[in-house]
C-alpha positions as CSV (number, residue, x, y, z in Angstrom):
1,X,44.2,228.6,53.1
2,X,47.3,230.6,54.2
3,X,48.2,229.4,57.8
4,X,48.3,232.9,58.8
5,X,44.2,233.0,58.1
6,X,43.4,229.9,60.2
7,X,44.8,231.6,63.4
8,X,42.3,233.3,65.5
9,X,42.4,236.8,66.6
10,X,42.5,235.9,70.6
11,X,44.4,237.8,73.7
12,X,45.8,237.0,76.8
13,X,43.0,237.6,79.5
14,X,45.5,240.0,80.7
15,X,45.2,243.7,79.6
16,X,47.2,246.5,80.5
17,X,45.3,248.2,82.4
18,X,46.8,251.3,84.5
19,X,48.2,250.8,87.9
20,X,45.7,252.5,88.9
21,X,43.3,249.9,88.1
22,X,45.2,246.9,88.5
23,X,43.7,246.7,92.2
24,X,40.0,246.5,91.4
25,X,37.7,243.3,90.7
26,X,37.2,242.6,87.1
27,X,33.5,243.6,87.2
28,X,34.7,247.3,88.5
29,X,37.4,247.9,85.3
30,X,36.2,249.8,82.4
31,X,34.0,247.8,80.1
32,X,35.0,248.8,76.7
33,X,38.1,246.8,75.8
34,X,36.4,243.9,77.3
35,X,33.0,244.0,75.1
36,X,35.5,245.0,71.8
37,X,37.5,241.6,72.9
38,X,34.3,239.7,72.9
39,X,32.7,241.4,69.6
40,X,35.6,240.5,67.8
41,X,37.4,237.0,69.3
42,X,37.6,234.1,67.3
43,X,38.6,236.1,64.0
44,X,41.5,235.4,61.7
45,X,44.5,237.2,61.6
46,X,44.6,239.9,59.3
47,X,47.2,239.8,56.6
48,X,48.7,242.8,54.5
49,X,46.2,243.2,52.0
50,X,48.4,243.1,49.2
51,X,49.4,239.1,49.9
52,X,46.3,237.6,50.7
53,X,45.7,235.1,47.8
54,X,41.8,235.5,45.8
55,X,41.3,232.0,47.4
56,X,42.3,233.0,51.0
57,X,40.1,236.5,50.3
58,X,37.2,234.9,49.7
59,X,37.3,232.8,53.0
60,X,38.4,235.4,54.9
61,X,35.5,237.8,53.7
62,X,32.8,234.8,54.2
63,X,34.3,235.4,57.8
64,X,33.6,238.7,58.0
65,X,30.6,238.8,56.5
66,X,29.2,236.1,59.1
67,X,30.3,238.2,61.8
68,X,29.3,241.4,60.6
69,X,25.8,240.5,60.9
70,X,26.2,239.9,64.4
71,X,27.3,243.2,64.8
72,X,25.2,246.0,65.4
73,X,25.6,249.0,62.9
74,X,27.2,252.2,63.9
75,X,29.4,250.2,66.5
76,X,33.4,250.5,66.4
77,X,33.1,246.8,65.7
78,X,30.6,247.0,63.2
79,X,33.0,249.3,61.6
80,X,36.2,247.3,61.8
81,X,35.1,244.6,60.2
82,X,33.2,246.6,57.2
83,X,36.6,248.4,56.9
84,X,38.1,245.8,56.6
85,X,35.9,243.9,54.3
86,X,36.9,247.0,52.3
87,X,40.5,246.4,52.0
88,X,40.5,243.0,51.6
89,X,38.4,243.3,48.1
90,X,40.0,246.5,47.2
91,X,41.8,244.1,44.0
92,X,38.0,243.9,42.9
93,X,37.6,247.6,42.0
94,X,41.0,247.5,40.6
95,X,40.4,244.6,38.2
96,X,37.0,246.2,37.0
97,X,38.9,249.9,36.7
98,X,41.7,248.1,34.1
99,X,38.9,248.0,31.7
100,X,38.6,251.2,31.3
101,X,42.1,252.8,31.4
102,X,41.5,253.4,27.9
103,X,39.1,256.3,29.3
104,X,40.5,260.1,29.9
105,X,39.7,260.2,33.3
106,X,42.8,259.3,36.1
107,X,43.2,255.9,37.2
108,X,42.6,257.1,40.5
109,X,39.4,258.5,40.2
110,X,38.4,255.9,39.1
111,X,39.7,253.5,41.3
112,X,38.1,256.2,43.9
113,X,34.5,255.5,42.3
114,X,35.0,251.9,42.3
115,X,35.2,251.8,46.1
116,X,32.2,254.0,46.3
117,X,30.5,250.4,44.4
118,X,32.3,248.2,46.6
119,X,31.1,249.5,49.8
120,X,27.9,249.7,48.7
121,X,28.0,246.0,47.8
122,X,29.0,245.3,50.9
123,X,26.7,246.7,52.2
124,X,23.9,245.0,50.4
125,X,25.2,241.6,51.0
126,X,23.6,238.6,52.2
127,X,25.0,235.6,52.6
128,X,21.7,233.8,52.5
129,X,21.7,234.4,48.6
130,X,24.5,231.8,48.3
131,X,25.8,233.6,46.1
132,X,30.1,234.3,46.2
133,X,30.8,237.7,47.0
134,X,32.8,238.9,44.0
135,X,30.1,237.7,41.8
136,X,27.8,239.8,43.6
137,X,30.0,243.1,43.9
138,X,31.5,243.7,40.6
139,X,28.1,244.7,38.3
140,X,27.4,246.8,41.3
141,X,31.4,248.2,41.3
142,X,30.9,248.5,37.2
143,X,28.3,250.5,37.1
144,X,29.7,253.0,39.9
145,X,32.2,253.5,37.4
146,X,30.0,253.3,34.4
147,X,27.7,256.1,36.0
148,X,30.7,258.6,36.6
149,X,31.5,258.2,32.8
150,X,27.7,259.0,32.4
151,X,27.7,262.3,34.6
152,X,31.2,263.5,34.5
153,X,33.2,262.9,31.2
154,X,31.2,264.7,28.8
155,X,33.0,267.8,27.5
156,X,29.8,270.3,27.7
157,X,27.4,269.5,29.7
158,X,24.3,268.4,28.1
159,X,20.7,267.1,30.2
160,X,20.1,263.2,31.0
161,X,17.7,263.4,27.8
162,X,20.5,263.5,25.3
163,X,22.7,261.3,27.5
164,X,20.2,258.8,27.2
165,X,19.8,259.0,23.6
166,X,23.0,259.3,22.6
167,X,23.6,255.3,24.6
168,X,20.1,254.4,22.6
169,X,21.5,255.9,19.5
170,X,25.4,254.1,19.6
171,X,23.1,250.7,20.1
172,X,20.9,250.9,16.9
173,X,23.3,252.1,14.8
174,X,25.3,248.8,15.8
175,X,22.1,246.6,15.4
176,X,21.1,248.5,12.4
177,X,24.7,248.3,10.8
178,X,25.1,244.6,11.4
179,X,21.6,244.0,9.4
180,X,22.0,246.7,6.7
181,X,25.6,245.6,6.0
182,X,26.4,249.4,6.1
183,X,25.8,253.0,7.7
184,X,21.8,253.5,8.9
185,X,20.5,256.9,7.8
186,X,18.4,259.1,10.3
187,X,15.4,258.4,8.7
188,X,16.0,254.3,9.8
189,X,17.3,255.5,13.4
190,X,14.2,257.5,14.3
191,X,11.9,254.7,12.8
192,X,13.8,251.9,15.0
193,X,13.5,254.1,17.9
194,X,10.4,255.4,17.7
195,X,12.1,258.8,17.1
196,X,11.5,262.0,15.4
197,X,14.2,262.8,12.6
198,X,14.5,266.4,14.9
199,X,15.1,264.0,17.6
200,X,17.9,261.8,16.2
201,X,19.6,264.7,14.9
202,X,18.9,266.7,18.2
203,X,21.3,263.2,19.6
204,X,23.5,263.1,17.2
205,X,24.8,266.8,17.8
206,X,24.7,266.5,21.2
207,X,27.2,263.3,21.0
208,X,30.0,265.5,19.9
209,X,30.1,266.7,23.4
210,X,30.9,263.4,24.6
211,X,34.9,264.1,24.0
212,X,37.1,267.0,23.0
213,X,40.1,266.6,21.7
214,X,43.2,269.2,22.5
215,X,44.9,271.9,20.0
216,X,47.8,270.5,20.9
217,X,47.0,266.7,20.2
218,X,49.0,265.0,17.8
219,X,48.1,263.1,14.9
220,X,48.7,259.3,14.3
221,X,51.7,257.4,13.6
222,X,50.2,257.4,9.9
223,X,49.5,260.9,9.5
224,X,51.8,263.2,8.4
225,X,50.0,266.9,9.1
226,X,51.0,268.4,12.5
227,X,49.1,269.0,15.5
228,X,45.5,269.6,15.2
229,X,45.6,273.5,15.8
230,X,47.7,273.4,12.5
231,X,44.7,271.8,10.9
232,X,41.7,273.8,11.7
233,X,41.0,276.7,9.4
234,X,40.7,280.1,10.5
235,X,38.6,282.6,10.2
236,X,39.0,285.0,7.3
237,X,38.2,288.4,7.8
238,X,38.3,289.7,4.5
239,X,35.0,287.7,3.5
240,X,32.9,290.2,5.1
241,X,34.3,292.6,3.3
242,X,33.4,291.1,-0.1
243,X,30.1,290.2,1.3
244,X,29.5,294.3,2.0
245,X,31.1,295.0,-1.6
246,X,28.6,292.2,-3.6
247,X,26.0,294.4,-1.2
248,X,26.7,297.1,-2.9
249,X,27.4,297.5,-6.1
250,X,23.6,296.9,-6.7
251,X,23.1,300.3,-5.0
252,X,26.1,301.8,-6.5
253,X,24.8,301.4,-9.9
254,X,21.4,303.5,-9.1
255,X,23.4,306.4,-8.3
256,X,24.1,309.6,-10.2
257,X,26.7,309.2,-12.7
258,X,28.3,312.3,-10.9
259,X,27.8,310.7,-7.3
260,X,29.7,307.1,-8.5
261,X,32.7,309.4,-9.6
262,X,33.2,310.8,-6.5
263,X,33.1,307.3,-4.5
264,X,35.8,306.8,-7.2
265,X,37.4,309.4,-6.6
266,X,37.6,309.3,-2.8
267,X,37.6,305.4,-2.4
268,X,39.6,304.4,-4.8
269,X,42.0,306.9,-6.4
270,X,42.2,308.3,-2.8
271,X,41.8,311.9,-3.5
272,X,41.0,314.8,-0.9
273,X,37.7,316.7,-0.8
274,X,39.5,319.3,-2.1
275,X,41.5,317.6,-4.9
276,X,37.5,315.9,-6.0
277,X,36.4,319.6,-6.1
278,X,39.4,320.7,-8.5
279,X,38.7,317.7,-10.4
280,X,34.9,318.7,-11.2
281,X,35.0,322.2,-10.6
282,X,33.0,322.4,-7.2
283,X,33.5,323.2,-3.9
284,X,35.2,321.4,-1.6
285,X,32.2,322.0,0.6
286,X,29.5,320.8,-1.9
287,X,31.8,317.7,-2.5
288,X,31.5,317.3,1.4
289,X,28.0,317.0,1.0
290,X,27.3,315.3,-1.7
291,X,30.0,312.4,-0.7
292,X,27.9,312.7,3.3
293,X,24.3,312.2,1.3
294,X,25.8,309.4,-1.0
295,X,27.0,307.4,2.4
296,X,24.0,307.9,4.1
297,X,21.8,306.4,1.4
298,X,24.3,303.6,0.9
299,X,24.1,302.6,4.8
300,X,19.9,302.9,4.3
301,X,20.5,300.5,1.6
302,X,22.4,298.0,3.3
303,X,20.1,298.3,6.2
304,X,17.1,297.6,4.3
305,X,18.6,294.3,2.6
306,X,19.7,293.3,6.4
């Protein structure tokens, strides 16, 4: 153990105390620095946090941990030594964060969640158990930070249900893989599950939510194509209008010979009301309303088949 550890944390009976005080018998003076004094004697010194060896941290938390259940909770003592108890196994949470840097997430959150595990290990502690103290904190610090992934990094947020499936989901497909030597279909995922196929497919769409990638990401060191913005279609707006012409040629083939010719004449040559009329000898009123009842049963029409 570091020589600095085996030291013990005691004072000089002397305190300074006011001049105002200095006068009156020791039963007289202010109690509190005296009962801290006496909470917290015989501990080691506390290191920086940053050089204390894993050997020397365990001993030194073993130490704590025996005094801290002397202590009585809600004290300033109390809350010394579970502060720093914290600080001493803060390289705990940062060991069990490296595995997932690979996440989106910052490292600092969740570093931040980590500690929320650690002090909740420490505060379920026993040394009774026998048990070392870093084997007892980090499932408790992994899954702090395996139940932020859980709640927080899906892209859209979808209930616990899916959540749930879509972790049951990722596990048979591995089992189911490894046995079938290839891809299982939905029908074999709902019958090793216990699922409906409405059910697996109900997980397997909500899965896409898990991640989103950016417009602006950019494609492997093997691909050639550009971001993915570049690669996403768009949508074309001149499908609808073939859709509306398939529509209706249908009902442009029931009407009067004379009516077609003036859609023709209008639509597609481009011609006036008054150019149609010169064209078949009418009006440029009655061309008005013949070309006005034409439309009219042309929108009925495509109503209808709507």
């Amino acid at each position: 153990m570091s020589p600095r550890l085996d030291g013990s944390r005691t004072q000089e009976a002397t305190s300074a105390l006011p001049p105002e005080q200095e006068h009156l018998d020791p039963i007289e003076r202010p109690g509190p620095d005296v009962e801290e004094f006496d909470a917290l004697a015989g501990l080691p010194d506390i290191p920086a946090y940053d050089e204390v060896a894993p050997a020397d941290a365990r001993a030194l938390s073993r130490t704590l941990f025996e005094r801290l259940e002397l202590l009585e909770e809600g004290t300033h003592e109390h809350a010394y030594v579970r502060n720093t108890l914290v600080e001493l196994n803060l390289a705990l949470v940062k060991f069990a964060a490296s595995r997932f840097r690979s996440r989106s997430e910052p490292m600092e959150d969740i570093i931040q969640v980590g500690t929320i595990g650690l002090i909740k290990a420490i505060d379920r502690f026993e040394l009774s158990r026998g048990v070392e103290f870093p084997t007892f904190a980090m499932p408790t610090i992994i899954g702090e930070i395996k139940r932020f992934f859980r709640d927080t990094s899906w892209s859209v947020r979808v209930p616990r249900r899916l959540q749930e499936l879509r972790l049951d989901l990722a596990k048979a497909g591995d089992e189911l893989a490894q046995r079938l030597d290839r891809a299982p279909t939905v029908a074999e995922l709902a019958g090793h599950l216990g699922l409906t196929d409405d059910e697996v497919v109900e997980g397997m769409a909500a899965s896409n939510a898990y991640t989103a990638s950016s417009l602006d990401a950019q494609p492997e060191e093997d691909e050639t194509e550009g971001a993915l913005a570049d690669r996403i279609g768009y949508e074309d707006h001149g499908i609808e209008g073939i859709e509306y012409v398939e529509s209706l040629k249908p009902l442009i083939a029931e009407l009067p010979a004379r009516d077609r010719r003036i859609l023709s004449l209008r639509f597609v040559a481009g011609m006036t009301q008054s150019e149609i009329g010169e064209e078949l000898g009418i009006s440029q009123m009655h061309v008005s309303r013949l070309l006005s009842r034409t439309l009219v049963r042309l929108r009925k029409g495509l109503t209808i088949e709507e």
